[in-house]
N, CA, C and O atoms as a GROMACS GRO file, in nm:
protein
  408
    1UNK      N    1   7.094   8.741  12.665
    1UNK     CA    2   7.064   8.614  12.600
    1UNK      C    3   6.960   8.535  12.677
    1UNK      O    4   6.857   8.492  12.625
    2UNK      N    5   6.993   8.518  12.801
    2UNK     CA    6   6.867   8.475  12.893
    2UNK      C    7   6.695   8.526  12.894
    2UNK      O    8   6.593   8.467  12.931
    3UNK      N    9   6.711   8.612  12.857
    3UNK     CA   10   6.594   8.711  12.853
    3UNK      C   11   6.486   8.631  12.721
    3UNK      O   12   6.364   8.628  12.703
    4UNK      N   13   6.583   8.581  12.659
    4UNK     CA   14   6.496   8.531  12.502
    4UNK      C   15   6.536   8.431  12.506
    4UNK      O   16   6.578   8.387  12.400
    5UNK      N   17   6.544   8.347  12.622
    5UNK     CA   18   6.550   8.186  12.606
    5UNK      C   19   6.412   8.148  12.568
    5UNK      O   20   6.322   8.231  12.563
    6UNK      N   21   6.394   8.015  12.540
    6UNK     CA   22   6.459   7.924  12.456
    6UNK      C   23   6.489   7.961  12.331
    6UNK      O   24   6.534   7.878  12.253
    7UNK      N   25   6.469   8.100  12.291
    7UNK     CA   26   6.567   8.170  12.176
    7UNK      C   27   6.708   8.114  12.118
    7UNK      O   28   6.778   8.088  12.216
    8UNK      N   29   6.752   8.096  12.041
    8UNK     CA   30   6.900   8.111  11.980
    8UNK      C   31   6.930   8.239  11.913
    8UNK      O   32   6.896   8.271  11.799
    9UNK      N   33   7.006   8.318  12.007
    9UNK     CA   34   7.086   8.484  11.938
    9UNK      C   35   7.215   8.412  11.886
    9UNK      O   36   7.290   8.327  11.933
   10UNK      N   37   7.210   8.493  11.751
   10UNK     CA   38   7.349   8.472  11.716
   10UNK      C   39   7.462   8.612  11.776
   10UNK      O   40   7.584   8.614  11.790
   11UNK      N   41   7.374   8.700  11.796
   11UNK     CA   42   7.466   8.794  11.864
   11UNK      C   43   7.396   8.910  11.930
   11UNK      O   44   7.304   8.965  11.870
   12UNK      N   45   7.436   8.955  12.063
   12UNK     CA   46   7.403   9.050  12.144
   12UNK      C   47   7.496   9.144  12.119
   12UNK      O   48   7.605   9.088  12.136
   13UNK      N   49   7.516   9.270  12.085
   13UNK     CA   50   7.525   9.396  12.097
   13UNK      C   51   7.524   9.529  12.210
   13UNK      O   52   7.449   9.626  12.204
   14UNK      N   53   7.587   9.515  12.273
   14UNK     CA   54   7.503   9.624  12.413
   14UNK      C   55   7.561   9.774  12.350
   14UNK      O   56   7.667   9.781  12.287
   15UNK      N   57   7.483   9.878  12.374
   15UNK     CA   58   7.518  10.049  12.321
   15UNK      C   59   7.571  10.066  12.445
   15UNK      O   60   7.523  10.010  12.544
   16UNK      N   61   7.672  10.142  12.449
   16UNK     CA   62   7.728  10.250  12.548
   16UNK      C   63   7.706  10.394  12.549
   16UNK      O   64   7.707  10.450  12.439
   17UNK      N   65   7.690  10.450  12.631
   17UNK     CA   66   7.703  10.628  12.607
   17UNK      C   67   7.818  10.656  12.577
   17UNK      O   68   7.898  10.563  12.591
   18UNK      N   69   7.864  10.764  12.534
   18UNK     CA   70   7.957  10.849  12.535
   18UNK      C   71   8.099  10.821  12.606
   18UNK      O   72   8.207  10.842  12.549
   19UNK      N   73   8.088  10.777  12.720
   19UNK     CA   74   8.150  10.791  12.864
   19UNK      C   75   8.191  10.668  12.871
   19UNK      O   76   8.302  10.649  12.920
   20UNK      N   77   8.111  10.548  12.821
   20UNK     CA   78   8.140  10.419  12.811
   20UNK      C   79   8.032  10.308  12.888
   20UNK      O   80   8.028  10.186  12.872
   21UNK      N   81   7.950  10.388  12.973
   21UNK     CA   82   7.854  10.363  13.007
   21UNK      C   83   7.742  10.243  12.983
   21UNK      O   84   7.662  10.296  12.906
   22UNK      N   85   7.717  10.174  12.996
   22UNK     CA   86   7.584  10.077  12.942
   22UNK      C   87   7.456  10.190  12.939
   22UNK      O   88   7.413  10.237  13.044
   23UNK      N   89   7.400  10.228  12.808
   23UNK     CA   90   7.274  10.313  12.766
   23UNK      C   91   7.177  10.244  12.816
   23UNK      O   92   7.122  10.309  12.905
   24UNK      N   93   7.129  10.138  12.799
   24UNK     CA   94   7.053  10.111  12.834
   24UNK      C   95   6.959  10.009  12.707
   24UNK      O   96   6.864   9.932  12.705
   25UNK      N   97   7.049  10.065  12.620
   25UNK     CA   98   6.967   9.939  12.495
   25UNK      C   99   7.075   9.875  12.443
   25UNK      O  100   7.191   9.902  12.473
   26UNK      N  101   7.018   9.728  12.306
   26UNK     CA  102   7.103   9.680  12.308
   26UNK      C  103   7.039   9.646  12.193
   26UNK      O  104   6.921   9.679  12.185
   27UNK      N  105   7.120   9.551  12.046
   27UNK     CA  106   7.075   9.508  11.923
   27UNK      C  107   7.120   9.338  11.996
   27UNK      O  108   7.203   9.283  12.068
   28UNK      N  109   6.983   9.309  11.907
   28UNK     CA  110   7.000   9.137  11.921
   28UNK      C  111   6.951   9.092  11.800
   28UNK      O  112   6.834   9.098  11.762
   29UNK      N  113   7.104   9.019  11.707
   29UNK     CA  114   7.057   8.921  11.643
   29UNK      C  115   7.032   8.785  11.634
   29UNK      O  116   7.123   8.709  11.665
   30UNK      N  117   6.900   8.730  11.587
   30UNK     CA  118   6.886   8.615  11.546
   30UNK      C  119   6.922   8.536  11.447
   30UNK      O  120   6.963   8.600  11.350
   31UNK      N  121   6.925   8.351  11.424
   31UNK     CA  122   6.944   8.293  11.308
   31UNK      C  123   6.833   8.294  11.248
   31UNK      O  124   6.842   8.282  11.126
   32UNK      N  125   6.714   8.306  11.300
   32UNK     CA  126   6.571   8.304  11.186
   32UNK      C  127   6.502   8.411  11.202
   32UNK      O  128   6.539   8.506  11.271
   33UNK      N  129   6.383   8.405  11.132
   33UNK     CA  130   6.302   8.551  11.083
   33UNK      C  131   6.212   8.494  11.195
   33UNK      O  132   6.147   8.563  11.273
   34UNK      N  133   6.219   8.357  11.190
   34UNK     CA  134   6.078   8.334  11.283
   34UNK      C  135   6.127   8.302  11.465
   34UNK      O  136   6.051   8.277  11.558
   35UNK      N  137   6.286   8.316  11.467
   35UNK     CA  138   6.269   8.332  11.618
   35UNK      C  139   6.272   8.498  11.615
   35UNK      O  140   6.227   8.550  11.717
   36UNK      N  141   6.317   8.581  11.520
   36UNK     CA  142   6.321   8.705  11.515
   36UNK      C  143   6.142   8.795  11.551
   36UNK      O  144   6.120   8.904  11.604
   37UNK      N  145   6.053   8.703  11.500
   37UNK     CA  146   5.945   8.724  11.499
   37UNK      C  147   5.851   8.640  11.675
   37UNK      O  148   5.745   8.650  11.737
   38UNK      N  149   5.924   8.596  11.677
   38UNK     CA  150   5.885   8.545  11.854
   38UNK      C  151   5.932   8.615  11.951
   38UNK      O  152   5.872   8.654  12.051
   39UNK      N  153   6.057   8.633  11.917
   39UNK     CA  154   6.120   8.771  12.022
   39UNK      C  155   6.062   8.871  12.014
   39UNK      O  156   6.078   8.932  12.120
   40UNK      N  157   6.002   8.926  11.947
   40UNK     CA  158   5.904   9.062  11.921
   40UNK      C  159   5.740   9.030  12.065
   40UNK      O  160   5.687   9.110  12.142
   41UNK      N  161   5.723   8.943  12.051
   41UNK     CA  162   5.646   8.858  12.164
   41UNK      C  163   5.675   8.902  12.322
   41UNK      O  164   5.591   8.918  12.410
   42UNK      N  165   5.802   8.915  12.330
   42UNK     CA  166   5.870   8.952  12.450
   42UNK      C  167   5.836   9.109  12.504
   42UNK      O  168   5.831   9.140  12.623
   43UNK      N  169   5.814   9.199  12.394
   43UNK     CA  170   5.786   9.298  12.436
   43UNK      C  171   5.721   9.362  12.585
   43UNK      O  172   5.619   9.303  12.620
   44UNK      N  173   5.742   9.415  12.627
   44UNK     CA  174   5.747   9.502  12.800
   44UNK      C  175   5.724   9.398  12.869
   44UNK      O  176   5.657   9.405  12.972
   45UNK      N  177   5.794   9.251  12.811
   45UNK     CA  178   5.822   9.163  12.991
   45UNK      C  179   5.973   9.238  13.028
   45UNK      O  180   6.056   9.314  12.978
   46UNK      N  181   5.944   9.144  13.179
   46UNK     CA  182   5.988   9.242  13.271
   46UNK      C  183   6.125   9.133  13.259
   46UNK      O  184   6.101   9.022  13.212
   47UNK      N  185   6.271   9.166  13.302
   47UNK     CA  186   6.410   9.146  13.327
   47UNK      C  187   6.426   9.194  13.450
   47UNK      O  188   6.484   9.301  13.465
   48UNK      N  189   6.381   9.126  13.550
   48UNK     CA  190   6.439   9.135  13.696
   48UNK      C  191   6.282   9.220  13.744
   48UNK      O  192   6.169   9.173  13.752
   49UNK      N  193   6.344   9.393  13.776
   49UNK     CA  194   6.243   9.461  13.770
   49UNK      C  195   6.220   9.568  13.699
   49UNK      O  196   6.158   9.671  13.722
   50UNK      N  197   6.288   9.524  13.594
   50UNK     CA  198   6.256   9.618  13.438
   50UNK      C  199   6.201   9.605  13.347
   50UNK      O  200   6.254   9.508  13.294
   51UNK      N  201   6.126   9.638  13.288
   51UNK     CA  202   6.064   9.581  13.180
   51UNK      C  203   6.113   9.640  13.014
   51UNK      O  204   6.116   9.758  12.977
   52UNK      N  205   6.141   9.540  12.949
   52UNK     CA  206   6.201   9.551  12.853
   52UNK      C  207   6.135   9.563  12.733
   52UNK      O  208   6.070   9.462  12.705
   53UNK      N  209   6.126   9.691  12.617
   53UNK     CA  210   6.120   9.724  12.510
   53UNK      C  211   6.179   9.652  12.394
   53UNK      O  212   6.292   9.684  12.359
   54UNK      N  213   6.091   9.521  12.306
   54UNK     CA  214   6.161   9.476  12.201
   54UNK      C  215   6.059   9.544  12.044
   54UNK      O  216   5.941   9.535  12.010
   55UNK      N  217   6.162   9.599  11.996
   55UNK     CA  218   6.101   9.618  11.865
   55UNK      C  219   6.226   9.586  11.736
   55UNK      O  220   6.342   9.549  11.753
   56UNK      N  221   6.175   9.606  11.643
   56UNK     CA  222   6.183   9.561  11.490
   56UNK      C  223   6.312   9.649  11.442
   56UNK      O  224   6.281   9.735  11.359
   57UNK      N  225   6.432   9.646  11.472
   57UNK     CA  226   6.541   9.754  11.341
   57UNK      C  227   6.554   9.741  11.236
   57UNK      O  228   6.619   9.646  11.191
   58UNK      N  229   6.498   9.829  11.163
   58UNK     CA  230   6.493   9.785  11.026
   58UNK      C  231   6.656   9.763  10.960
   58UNK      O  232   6.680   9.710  10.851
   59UNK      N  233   6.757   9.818  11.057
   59UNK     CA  234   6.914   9.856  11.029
   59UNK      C  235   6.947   9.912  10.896
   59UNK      O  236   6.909  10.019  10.846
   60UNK      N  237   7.013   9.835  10.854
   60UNK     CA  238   7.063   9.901  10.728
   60UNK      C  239   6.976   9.925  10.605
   60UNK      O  240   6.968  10.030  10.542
   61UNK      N  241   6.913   9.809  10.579
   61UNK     CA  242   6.861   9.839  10.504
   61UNK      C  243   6.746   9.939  10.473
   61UNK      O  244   6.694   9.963  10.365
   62UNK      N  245   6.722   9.988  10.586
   62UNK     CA  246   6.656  10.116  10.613
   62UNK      C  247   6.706  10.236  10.556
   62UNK      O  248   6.646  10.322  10.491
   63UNK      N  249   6.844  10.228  10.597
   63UNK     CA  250   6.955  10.394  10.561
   63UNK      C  251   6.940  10.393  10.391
   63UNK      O  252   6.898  10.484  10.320
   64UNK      N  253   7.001  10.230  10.344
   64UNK     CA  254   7.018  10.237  10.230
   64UNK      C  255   6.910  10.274  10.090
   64UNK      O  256   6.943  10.328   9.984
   65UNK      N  257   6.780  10.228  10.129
   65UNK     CA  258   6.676  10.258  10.066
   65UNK      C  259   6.663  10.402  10.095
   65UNK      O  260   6.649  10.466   9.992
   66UNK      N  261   6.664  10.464  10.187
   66UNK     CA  262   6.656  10.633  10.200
   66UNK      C  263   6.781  10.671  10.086
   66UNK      O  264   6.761  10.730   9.979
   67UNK      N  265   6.875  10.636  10.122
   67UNK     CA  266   6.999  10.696  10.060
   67UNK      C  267   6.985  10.656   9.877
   67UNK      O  268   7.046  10.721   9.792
   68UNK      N  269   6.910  10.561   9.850
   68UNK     CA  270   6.876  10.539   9.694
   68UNK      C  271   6.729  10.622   9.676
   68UNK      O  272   6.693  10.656   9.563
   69UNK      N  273   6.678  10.640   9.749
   69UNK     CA  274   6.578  10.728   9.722
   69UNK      C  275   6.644  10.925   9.707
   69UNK      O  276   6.617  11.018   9.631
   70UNK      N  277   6.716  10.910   9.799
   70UNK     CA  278   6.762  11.057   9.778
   70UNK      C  279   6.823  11.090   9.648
   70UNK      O  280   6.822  11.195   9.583
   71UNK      N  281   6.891  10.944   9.621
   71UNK     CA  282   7.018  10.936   9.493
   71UNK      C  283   6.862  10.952   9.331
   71UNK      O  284   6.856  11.016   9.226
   72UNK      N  285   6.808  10.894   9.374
   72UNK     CA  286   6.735  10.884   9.262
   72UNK      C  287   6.655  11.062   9.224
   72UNK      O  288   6.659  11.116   9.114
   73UNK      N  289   6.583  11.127   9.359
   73UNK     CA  290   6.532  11.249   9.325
   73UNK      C  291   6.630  11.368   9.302
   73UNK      O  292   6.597  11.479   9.260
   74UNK      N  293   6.790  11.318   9.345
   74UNK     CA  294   6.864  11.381   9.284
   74UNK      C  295   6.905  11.435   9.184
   74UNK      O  296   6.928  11.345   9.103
   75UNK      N  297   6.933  11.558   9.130
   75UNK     CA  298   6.968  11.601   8.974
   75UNK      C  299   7.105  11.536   8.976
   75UNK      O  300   7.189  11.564   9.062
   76UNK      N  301   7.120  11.466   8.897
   76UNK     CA  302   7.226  11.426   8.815
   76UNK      C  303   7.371  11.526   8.831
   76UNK      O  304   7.360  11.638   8.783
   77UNK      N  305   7.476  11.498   8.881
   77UNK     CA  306   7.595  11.542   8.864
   77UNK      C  307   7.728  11.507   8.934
   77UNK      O  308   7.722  11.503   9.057
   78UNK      N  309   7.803  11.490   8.897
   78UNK     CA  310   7.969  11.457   8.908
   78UNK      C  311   8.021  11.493   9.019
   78UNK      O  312   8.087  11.416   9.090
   79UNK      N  313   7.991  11.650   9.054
   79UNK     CA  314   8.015  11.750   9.173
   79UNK      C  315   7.985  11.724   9.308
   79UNK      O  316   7.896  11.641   9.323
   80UNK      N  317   8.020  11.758   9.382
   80UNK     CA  318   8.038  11.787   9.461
   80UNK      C  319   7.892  11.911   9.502
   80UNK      O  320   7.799  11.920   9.422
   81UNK      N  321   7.894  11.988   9.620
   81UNK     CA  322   7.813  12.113   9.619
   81UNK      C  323   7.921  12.198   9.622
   81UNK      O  324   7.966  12.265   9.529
   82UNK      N  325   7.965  12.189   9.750
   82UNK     CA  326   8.104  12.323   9.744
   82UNK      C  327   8.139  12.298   9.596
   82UNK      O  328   8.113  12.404   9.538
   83UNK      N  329   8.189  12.204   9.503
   83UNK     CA  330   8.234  12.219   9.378
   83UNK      C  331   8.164  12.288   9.297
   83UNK      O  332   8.201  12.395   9.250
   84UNK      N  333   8.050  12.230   9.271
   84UNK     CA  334   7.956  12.302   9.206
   84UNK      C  335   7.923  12.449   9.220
   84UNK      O  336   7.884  12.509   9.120
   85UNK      N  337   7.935  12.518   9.344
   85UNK     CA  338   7.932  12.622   9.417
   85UNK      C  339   8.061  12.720   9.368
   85UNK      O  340   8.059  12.840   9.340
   86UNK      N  341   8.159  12.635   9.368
   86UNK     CA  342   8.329  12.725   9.354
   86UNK      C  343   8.269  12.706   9.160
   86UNK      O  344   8.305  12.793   9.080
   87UNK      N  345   8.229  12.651   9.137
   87UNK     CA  346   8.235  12.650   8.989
   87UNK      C  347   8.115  12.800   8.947
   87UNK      O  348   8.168  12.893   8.886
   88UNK      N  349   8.031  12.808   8.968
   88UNK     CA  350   7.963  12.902   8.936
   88UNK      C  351   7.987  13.039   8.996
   88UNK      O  352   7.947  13.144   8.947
   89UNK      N  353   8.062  13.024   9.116
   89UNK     CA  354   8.130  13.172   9.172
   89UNK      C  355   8.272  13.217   9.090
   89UNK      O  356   8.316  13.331   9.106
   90UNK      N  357   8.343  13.116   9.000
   90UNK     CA  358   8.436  13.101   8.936
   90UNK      C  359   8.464  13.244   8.863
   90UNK      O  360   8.385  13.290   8.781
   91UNK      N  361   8.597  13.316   8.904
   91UNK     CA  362   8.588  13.481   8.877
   91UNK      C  363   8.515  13.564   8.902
   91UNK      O  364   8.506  13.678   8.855
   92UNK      N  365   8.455  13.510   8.983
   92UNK     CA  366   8.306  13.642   9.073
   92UNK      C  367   8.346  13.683   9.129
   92UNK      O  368   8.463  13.645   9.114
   93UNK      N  369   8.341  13.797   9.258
   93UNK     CA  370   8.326  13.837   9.345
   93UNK      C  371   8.201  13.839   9.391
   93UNK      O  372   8.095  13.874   9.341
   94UNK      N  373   8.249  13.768   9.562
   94UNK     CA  374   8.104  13.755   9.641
   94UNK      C  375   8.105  13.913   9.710
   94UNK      O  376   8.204  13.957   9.767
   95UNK      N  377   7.966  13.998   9.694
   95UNK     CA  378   7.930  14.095   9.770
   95UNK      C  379   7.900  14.046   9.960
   95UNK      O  380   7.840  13.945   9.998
   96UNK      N  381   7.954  14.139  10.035
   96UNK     CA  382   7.881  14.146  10.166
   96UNK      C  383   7.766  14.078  10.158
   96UNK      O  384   7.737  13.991  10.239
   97UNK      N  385   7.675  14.120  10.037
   97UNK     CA  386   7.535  14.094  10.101
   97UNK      C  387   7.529  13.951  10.030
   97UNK      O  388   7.439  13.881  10.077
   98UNK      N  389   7.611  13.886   9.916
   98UNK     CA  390   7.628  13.703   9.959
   98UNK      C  391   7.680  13.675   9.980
   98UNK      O  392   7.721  13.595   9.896
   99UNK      N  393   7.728  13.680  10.051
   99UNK     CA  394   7.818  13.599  10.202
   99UNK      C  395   7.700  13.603  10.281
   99UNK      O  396   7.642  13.500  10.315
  100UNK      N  397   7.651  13.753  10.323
  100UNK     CA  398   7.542  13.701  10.469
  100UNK      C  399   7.622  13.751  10.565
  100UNK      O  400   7.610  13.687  10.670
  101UNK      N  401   7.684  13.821  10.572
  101UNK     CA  402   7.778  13.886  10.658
  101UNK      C  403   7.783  14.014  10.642
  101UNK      O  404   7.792  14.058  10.528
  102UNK      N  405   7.777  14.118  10.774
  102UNK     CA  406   7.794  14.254  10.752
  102UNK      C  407   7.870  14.340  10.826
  102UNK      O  408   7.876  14.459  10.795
   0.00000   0.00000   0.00000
């Protein structure tokens, strides 16, 4: 929070590794677009004797526009894949050679 004074964060975030660790990055939100856009300003000043990386997460709304884009070039259907899959193998027998196994 110090780092982006005279900033107002509404919330700091720190990532952990695996292990529990501090990674080394962290999400910081702001109340405005335009202290959001001043903190970007901050970029590779230094925190003690580190210098700190600020950029832009697009977060969610990033995933979600991918995920409506996928939904949209998608063919249309109800199923599942494995479903769709058990549906067209439906009384078949799979040969050795589809499976992929020998």
């Amino acid at each position: 929070r110090r780092f982006f004074e005279p900033l107002d964060c509404k919330e700091v975030r720190m990532v952990q590794t695996s292990k529990g660790r501090p990674s080394g990055r962290a999400f910081v939100d702001f109340f405005s677009s335009d202290d959001q856009m001043e903190a970007l300003k901050k970029h590779n000043d230094y925190m003690g004797d580190r210098y700190v990386e600020v950029t832009l997460d697009e977060g969610i709304e990033k995933w979600q526009r991918m995920d409506e884009q996928r939904k949209a070039s998608a063919p249309e259907t109800s199923q599942q894949p494995w479903e769709a899959k058990a549906s067209l193998l439906a009384g078949e027998e799979e040969t050795i050679a589809e499976i992929g196994r020998a």
